[in-house]
LORODREN-416777 format. One record per residue (C-alpha): residue in one letter; y, x, z; residue number from 1. Coordinates in nm, 3 decimals, always signed. Layout:
<nodes>
<node marro="a" c2="Y" c1="X" c3="Z" nuza="NUM"/>
...
</nodes>
This chain:
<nodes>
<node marro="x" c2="+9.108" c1="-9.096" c3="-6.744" nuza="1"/>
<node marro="x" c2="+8.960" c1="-8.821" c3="-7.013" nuza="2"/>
<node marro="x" c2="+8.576" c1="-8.974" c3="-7.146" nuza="3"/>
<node marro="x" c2="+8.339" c1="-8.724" c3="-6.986" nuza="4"/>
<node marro="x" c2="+7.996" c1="-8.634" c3="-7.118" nuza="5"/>
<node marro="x" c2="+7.723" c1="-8.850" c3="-6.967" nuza="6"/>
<node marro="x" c2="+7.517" c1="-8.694" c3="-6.685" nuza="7"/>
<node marro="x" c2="+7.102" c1="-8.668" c3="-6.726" nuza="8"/>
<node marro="x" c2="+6.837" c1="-8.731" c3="-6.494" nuza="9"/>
<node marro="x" c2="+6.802" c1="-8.379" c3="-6.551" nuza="10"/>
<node marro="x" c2="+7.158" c1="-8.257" c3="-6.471" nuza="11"/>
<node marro="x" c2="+7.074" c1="-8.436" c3="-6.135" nuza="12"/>
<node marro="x" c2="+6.759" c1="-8.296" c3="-6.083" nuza="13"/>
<node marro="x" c2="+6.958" c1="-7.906" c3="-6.111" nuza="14"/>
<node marro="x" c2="+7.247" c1="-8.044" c3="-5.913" nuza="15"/>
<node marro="x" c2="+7.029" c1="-8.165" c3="-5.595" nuza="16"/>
<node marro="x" c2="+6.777" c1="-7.859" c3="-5.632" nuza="17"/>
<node marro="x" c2="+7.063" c1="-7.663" c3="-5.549" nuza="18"/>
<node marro="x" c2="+7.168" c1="-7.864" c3="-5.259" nuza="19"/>
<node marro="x" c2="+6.907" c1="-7.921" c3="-5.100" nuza="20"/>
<node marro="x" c2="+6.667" c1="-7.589" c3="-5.165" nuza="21"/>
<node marro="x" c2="+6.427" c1="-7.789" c3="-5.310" nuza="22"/>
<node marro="x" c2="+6.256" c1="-7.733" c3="-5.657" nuza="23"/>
<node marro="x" c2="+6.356" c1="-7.873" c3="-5.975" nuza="24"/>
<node marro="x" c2="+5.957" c1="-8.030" c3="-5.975" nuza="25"/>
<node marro="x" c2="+5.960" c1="-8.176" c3="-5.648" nuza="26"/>
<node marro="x" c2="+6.348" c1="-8.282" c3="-5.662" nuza="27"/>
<node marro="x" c2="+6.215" c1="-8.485" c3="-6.016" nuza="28"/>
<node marro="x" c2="+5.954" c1="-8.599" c3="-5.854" nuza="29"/>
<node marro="x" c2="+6.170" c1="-8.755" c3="-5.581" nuza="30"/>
<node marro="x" c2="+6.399" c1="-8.919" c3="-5.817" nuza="31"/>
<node marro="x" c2="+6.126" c1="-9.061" c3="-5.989" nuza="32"/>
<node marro="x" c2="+5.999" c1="-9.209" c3="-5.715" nuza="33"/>
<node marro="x" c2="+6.274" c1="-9.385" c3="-5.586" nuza="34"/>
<node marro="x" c2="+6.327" c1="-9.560" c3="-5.942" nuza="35"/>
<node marro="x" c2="+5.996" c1="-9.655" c3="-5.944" nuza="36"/>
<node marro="x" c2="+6.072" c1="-9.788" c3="-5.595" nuza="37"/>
<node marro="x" c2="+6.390" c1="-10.011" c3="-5.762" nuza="38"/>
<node marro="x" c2="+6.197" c1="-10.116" c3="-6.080" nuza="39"/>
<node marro="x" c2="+5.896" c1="-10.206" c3="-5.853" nuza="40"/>
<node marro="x" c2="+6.143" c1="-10.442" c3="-5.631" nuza="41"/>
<node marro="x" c2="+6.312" c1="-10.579" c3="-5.973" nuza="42"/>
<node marro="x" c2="+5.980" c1="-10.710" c3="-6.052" nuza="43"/>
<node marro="x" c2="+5.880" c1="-10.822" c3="-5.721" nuza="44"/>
<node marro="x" c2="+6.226" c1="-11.037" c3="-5.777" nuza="45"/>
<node marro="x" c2="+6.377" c1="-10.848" c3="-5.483" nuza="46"/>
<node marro="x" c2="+6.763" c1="-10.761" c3="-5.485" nuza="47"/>
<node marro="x" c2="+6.767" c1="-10.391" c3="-5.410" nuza="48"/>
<node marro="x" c2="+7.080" c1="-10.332" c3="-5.176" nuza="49"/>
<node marro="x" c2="+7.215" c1="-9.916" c3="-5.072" nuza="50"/>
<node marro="x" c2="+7.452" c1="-9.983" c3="-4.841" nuza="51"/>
<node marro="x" c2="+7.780" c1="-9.825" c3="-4.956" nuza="52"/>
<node marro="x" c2="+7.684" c1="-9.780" c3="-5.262" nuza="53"/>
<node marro="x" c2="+7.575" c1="-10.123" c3="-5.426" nuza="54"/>
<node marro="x" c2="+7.309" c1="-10.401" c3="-5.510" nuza="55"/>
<node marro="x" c2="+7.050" c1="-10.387" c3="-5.780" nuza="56"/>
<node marro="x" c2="+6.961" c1="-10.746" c3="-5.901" nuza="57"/>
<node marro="x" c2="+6.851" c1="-10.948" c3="-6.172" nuza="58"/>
<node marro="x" c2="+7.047" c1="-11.204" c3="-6.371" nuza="59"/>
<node marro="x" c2="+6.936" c1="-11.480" c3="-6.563" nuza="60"/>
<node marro="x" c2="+7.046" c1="-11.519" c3="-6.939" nuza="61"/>
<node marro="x" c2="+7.052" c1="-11.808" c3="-7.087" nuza="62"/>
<node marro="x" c2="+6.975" c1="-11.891" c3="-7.447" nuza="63"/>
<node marro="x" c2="+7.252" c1="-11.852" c3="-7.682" nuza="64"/>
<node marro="x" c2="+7.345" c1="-11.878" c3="-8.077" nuza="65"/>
<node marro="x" c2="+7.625" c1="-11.539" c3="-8.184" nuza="66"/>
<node marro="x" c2="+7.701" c1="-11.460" c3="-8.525" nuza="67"/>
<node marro="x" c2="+7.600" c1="-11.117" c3="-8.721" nuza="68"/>
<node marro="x" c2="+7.905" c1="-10.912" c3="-8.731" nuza="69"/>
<node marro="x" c2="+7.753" c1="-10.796" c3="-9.092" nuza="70"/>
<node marro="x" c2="+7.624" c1="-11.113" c3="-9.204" nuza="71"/>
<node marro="x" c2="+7.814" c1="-11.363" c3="-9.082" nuza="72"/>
<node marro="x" c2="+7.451" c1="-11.553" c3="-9.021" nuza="73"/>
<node marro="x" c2="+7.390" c1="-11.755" c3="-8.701" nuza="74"/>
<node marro="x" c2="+7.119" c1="-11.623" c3="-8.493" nuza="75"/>
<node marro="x" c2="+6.954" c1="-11.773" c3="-8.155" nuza="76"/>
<node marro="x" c2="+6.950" c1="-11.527" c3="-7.870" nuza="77"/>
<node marro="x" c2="+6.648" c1="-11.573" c3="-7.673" nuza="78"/>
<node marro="x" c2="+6.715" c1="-11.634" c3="-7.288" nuza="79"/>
<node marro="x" c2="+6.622" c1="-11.376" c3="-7.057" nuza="80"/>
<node marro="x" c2="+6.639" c1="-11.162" c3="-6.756" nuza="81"/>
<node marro="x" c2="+6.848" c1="-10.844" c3="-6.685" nuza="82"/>
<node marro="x" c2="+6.938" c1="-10.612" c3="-6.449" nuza="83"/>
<node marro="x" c2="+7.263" c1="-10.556" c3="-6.289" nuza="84"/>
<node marro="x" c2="+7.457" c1="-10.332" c3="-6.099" nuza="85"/>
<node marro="x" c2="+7.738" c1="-10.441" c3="-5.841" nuza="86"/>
<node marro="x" c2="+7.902" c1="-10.138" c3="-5.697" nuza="87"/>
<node marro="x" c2="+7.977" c1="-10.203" c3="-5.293" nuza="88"/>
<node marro="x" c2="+8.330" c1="-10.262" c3="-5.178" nuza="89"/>
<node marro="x" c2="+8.320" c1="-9.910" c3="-5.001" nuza="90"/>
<node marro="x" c2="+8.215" c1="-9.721" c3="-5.350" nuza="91"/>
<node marro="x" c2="+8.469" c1="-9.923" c3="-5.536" nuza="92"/>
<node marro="x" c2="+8.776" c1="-9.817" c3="-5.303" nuza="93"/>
<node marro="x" c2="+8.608" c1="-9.454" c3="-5.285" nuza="94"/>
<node marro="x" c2="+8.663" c1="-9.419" c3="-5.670" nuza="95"/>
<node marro="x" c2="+9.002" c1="-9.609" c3="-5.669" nuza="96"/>
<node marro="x" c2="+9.115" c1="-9.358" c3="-5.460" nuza="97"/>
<node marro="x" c2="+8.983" c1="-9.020" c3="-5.617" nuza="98"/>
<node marro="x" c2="+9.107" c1="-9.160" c3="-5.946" nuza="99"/>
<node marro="x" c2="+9.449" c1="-9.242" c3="-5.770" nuza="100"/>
<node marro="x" c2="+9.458" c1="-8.890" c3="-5.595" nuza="101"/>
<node marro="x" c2="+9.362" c1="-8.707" c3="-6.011" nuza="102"/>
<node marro="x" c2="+9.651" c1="-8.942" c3="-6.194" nuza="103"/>
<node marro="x" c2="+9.927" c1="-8.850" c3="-5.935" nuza="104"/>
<node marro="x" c2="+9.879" c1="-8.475" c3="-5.915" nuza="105"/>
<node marro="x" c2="+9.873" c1="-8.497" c3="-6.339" nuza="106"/>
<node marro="x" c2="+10.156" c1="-8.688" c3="-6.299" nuza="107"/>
<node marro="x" c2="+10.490" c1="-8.474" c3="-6.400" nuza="108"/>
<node marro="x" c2="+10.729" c1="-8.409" c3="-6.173" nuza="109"/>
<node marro="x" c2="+11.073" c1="-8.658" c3="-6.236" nuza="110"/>
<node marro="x" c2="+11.388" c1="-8.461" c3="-6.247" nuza="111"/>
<node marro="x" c2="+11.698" c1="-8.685" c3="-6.077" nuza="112"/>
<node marro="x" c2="+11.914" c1="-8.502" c3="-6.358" nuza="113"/>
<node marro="x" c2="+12.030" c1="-8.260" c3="-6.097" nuza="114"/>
</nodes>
């Protein structure tokens, strides 16, 4: 599958104003909103789930010693907390298939030799 440019908040912004009729100003101000909504929830320690689509949560580093690729010195990484992203079973056949559907019509054609 060809890299693609990444997409923008504001590329969605344009692409939902003209779905939905809605200004660029109050479709930002949406979308800000609702990731407000998930950070808020992150902190509050919540798992944020979109049915279909996936679950937000937070996972737990623990401390841990790596090497510097330039240095070669050992350094401690601090533990810590990040966020994750687990796509749903539904949006990860959804893209298996779409990607399935692009590869086999790229695909050429094989000739039997006759």
């Amino acid at each position: 599958m060809a890299e693609k440019a990444n997409i923008t908040k504001k590329d969605i912004v344009e692409d939902i104003s003209l779905r939905t009729g809605l200004t660029q100003v109050e479709t930002k101000t949406i979308i800000e909103k609702f990731l407000d909504a998930l950070v808020k929830g992150l902190l509050q320690g919540s798992n944020i789930e979109i049915r279909g689509f996936g679950r937000f949560k937070l996972k737990e580093r623990k401390e841990r010693t790596a090497r510097n690729p330039r240095t070669g010195e050992i350094v401690t990484i601090n533990a810590g907390t990040k966020p994750v992203f687990e796509a749903s079973k539904e949006l990860i056949k959804s893209l298996n298939e779409v990607v399935a559907a692009a590869e086999a019509a790229a695909a050429p054609i094989e000739s039997d030799g006759k």
